[in-house]
C-alpha positions as CSV (number, residue, x, y, z in Angstrom):
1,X,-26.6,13.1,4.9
2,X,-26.0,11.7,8.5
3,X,-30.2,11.6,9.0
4,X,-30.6,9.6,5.6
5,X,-28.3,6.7,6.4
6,X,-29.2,6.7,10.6
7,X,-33.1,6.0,8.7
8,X,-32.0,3.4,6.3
9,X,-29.8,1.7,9.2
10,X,-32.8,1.6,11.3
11,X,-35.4,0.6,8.4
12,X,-33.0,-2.6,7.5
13,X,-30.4,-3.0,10.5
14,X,-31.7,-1.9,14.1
15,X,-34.6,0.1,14.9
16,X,-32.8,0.7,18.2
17,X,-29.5,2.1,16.2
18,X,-28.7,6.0,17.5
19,X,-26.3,8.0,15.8
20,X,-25.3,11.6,17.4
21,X,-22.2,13.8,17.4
22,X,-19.4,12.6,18.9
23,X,-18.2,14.9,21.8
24,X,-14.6,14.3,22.3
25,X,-13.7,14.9,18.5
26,X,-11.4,17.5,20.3
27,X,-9.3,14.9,21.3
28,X,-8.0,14.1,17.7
29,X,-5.5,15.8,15.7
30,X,-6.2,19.1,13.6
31,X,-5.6,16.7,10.4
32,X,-8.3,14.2,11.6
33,X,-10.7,17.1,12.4
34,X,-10.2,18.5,9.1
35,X,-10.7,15.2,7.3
36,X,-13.7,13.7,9.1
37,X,-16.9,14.6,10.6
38,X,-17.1,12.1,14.1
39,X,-20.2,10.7,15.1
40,X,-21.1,7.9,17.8
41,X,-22.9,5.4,16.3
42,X,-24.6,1.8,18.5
43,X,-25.9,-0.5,15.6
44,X,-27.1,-4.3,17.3
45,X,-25.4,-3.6,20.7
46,X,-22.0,-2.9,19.0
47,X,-20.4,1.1,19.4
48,X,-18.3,2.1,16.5
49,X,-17.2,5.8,15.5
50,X,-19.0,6.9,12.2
51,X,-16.3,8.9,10.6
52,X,-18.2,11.6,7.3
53,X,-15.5,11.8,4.7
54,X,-15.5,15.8,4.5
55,X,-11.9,16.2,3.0
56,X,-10.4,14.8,0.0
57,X,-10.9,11.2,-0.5
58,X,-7.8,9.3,1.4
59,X,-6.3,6.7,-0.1
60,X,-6.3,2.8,1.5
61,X,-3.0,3.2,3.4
62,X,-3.8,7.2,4.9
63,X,-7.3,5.2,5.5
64,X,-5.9,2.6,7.4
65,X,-3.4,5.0,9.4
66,X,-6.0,7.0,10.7
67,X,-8.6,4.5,11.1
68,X,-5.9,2.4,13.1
69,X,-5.2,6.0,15.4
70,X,-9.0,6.8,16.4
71,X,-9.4,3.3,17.1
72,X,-6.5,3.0,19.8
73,X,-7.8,6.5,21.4
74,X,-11.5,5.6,21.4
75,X,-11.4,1.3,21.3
76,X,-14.5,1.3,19.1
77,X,-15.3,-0.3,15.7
78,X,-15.1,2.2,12.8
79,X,-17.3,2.5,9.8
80,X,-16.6,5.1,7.3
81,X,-19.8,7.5,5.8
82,X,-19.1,7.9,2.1
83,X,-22.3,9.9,0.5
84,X,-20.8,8.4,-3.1
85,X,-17.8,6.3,-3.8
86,X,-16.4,4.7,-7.3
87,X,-16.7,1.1,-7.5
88,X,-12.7,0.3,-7.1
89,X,-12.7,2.3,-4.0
90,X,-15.4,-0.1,-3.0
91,X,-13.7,-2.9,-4.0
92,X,-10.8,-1.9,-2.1
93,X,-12.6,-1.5,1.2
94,X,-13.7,-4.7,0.8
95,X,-10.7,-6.8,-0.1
96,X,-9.4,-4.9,3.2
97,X,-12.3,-5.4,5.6
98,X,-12.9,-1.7,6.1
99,X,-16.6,-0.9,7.3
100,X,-18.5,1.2,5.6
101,X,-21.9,3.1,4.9
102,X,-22.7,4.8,1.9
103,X,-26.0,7.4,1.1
104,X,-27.6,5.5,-1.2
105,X,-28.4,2.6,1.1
106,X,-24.7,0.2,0.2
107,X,-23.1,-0.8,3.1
108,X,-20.4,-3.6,4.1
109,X,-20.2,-4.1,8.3
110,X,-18.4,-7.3,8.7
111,X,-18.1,-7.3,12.2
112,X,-22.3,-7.8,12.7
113,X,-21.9,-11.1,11.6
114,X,-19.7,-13.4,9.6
115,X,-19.6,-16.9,7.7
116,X,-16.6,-18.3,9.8
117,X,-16.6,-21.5,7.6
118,X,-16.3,-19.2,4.4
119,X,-13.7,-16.4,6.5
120,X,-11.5,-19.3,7.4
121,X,-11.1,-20.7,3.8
122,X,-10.6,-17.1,2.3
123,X,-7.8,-16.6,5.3
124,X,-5.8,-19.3,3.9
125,X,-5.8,-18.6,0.1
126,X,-5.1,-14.4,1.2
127,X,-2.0,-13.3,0.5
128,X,-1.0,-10.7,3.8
129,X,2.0,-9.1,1.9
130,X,4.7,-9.7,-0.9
131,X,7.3,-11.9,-0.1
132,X,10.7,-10.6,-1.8
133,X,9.9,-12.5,-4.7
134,X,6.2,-11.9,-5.5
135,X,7.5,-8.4,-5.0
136,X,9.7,-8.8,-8.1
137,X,6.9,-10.4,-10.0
138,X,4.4,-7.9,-9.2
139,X,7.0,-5.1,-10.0
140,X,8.2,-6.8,-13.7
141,X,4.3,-7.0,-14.7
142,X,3.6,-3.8,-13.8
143,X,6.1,-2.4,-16.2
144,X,5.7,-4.9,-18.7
145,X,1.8,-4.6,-18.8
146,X,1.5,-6.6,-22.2
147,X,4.2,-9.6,-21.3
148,X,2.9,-13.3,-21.4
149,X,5.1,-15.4,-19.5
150,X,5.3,-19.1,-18.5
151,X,7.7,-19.8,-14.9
152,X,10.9,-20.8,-17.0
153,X,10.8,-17.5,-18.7
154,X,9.8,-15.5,-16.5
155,X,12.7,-17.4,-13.9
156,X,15.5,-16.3,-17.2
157,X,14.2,-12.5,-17.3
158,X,14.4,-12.0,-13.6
159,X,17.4,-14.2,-12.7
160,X,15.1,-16.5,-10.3
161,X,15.5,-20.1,-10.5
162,X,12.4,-22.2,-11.3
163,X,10.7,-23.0,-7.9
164,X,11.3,-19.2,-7.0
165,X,9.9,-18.0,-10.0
166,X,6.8,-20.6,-9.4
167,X,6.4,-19.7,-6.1
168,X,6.5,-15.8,-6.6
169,X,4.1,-16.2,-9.9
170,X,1.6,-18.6,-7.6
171,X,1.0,-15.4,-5.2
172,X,0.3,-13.3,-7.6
173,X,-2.7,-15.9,-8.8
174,X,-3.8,-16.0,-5.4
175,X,-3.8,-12.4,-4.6
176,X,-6.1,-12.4,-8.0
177,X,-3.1,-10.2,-9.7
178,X,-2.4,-12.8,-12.3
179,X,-4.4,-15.2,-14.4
180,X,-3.0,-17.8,-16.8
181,X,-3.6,-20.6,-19.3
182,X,-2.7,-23.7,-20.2
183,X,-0.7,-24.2,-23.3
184,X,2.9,-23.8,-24.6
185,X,4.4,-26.0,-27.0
186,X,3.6,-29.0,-24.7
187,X,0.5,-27.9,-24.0
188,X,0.7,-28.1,-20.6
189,X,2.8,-25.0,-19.7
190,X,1.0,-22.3,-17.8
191,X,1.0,-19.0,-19.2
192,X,0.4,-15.9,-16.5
193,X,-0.9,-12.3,-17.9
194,X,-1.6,-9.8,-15.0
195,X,-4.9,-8.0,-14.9
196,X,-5.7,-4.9,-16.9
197,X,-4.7,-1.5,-15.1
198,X,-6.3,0.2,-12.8
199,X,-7.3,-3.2,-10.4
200,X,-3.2,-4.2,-11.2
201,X,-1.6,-1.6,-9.4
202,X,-4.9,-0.7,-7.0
203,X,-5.0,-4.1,-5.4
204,X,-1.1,-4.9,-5.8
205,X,-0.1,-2.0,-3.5
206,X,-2.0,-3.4,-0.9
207,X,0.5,-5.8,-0.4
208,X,3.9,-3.6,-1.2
209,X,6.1,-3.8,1.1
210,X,9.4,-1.7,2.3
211,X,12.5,-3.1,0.0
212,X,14.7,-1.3,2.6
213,X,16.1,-3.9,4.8
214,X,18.8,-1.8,6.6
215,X,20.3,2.1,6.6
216,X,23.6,2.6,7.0
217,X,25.8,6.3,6.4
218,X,28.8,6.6,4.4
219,X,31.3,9.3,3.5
220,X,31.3,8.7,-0.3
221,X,28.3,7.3,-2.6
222,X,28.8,3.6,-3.5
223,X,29.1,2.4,-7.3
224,X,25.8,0.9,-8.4
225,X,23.7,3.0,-6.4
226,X,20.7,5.6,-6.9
227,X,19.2,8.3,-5.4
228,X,16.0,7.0,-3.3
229,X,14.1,8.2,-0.3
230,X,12.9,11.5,0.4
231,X,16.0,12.4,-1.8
232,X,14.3,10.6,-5.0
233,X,10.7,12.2,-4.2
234,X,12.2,15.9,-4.0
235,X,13.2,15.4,-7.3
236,X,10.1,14.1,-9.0
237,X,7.7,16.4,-7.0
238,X,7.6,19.9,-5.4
239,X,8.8,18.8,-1.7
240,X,11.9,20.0,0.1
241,X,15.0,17.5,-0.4
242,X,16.7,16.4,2.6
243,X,19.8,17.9,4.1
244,X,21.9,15.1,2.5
245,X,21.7,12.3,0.1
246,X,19.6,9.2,0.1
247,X,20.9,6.2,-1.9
248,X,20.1,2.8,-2.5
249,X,21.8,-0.7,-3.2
250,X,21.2,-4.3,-3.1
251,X,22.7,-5.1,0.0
252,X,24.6,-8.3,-1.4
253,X,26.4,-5.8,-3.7
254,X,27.5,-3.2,-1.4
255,X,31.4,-3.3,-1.3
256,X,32.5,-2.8,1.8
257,X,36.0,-2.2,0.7
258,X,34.5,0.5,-1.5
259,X,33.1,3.0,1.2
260,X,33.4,3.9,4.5
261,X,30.7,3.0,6.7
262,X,30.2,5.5,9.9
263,X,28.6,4.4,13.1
264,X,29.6,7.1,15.4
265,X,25.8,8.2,16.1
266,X,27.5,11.9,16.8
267,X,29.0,12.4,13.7
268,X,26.1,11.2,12.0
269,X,24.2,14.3,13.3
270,X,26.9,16.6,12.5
271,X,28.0,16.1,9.1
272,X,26.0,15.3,5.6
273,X,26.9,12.1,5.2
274,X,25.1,9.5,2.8
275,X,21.7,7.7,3.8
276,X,22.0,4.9,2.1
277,X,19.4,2.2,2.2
278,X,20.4,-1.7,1.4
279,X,17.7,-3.0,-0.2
280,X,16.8,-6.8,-0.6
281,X,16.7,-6.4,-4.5
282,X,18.7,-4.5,-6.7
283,X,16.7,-1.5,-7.4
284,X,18.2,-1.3,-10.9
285,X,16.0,-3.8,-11.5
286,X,12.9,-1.5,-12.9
287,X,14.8,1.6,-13.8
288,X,17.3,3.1,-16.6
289,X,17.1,5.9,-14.8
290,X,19.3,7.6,-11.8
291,X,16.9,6.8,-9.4
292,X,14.5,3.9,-8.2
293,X,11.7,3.1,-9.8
294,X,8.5,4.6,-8.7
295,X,6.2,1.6,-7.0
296,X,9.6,0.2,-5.4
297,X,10.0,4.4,-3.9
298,X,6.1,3.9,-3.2
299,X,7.0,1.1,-1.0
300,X,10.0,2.6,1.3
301,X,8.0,5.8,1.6
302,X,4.4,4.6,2.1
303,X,4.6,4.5,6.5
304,X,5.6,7.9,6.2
305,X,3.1,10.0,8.6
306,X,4.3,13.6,7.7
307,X,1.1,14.4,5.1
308,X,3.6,16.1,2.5
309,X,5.5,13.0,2.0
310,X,2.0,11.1,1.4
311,X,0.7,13.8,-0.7
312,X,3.8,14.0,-2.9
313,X,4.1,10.1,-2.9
314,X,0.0,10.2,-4.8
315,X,1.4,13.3,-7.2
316,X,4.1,11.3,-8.5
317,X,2.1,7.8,-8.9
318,X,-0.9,10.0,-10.2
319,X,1.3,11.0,-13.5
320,X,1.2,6.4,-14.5
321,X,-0.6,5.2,-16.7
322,X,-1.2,2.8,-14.8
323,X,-2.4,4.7,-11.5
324,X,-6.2,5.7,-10.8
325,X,-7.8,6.4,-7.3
């Protein structure tokens, strides 16, 4: 497969270009060996690493961890060898600026040569990551995949007040999650509907971030609070559960009067006390159940590097509706 693209690279690209087997592949973890083929790869002067997907397809985030490792061991650009891939894996690559080749001549290497003019402008309409708000917004259309909203509704059903709710329903227009139109009984009102599933939830967590703003350990479990963490995943997939419980609150609402917070780092390692994560929105939010809801787990687990946790994480988001990969 390698010889087919190294030909059309050199047909279109560089007639200089040389690709060969990269010698130090040693030097990676077992995991990295097992998922890639490495080859080194000089296209127009520039040396990258040509990682061959060999292994299951990763996802964007296990993509980015690894890409982000054999990049600080080897300093080289990295361009991933797909010999097929489906067009919202494609997509994906491309909103996140992740070089690739693919067998049948596609391609997307941004760092040959870009239109600074057009980068620039598209820098200042991206949206990087959720702000605590957009978070919310992004969350209540995913599970309300049929709701129209204008910003004083949607403000009333999530308890925001209008410029929040405008401000959180604006990122989600310019992370191209949302679209709206104009009407309402004035006529004027904007009226947001997210995008159909699978780009909703494919591009949206991109941008999730980590709800979990502090851990602290108690002796008892607080009122109000559900099981999260590694704790919550145990017990929607196959892996171990942890040696005590995981919980999780808004942090405004924890009572402090209520529980009895331990600091002694000691005890902490002796007895099985609770975990309990304050979050910076109630996770009772998205959920009737007793524990979070699934994206909002998604995005306290998902810079987890132990492979189980990742694997169990795509298990329990594969069973959605609204998930595809």
């Amino acid at each position: 497969m390698v010889m087919t693209v190294e030909s059309y690279l050199k047909e279109n690209i560089d007639e200089d270009l040389t690709i060969k087997p990269w010698l130090k592949k040693n030097d990676f973890p077992i995991f990295l060996r097992d998922s890639y083929n490495f080859y080194e790869m000089t296209i127009l002067g520039t040396r990258c690493i040509l990682l061959e997907v060999i292994d299951e397809m990763p996802n964007i985030d296990q993509l980015q961890k690894h890409m982000k490792q054999i990049k600080n061991q080897t300093d080289r650009q990295i361009v991933l060898f797909y010999k097929d891939i489906t067009r919202y894996r494609r997509k994906s690559l491309i909103e996140n600026r992740i070089a690739f080749v693919i067998e049948d001549g596609q391609m997307y290497l941004p760092f040959l040569g870009l239109d600074m003019k057009k980068a620039q402008e598209y820098v200042e309409e991206k949206v990087t990551g959720f702000t605590t708000p957009a978070q919310i917004a992004y969350l209540y259309f995913l599970y309300h995949k049929e709701e129209v909203v204008n910003t004083t509704k949607f403000a009333k059903k999530v308890g925001f007040n209008k410029m929040t709710a405008s401000r959180a329903l604006n990122d989600l227009f310019h992370a191209n999650l949302v679209t709206y139109e104009v009407g309402g009984k004035t006529g004027r009102s904007k009226e947001y509907k997210r995008i159909p599933d699978p780009d909703y939830f494919l591009r949206g967590r991109e941008y999730l971030k980590t709800p979990v703003k502090r851990i602290i350990y108690t002796k008892t479990k607080p009122l109000d609070a559900l099981t999260a963490g590694l704790d919550a995943l145990a017990g929607l997939s196959m892996i171990n559960p942890p040696s005590h419980p995981i919980m999780a609150i808004e942090r405004n609402k924890l009572n402090k009067e209520q529980v009895e917070i331990v600091e002694n780092k000691d005890f902490i390692k002796d007895t099985k006390l609770v975990e309990l994560e304050l979050w910076d929105y109630d996770p009772r939010l998205f959920t009737d159940r007793h524990y979070v809801d699934l994206m909002s787990l998604y995005g306290s687990l998902k810079e987890e590097t132990d492979e189980r946790v990742e694997q169990a994480l795509e298990e329990v988001l594969r069973g959605e509706p609204w998930y595809t990969d």
